[in-house]
N, C-alpha and C positions, 0 to 999 in steps of 0.2 A: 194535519200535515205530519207524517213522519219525518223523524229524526234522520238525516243524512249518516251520522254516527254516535253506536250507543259504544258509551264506555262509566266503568265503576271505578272509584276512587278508593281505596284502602288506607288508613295510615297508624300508625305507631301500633303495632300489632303485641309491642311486649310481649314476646313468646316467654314462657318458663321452660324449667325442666324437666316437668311433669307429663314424662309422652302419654299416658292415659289424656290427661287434659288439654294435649297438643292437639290429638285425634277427637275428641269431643268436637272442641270451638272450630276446626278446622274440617268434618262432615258437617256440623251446623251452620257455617258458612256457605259451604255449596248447597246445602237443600234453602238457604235464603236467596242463593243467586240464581238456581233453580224456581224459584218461586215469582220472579221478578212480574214475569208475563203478568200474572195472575191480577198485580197491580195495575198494568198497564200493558197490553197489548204490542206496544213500542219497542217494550224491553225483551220480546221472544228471544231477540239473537243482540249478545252483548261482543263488540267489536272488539275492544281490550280492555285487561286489568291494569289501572295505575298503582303502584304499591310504594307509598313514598314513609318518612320518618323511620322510626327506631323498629325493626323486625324482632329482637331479640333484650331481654333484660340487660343479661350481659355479657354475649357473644361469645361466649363459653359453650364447647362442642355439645353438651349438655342439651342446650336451649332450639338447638334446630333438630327438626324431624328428617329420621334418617329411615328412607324404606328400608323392610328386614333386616332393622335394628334386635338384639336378642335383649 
């Protein structure tokens, strides 16, 4: 039986301020969520992302990814 609805769970993401490191853990993220199918057939198409706890160290302009940022 398929899932009526698929959704992914995120939490306490502890960003730093390492945008090298931002861009790492956050392309390896979507090639896992890309990957999901692969697991399970279910997962081809994910409905939504829940993104809940602490996104950021410590909320310091620093710690969030900013497109073409210099």
């Amino acid at each position: 039986m398929k899932p009526k609805l698929t959704w992914v769970h995120l939490s306490d993401w502890h960003q730093g301020e390492s945008l090298t490191h931002q861009d790492i853990i956050r392309r390896a993220l979507m090639e896992d969520i890309r990957q999901f199918k692969s697991i399970n057939p279910a997962l081809k198409v994910i409905d939504f992302i829940v993104f809940s706890g602490d996104l950021t160290n410590t909320g310091k302009t620093g710690n969030f990814w900013q497109p073409n940022a210099s």
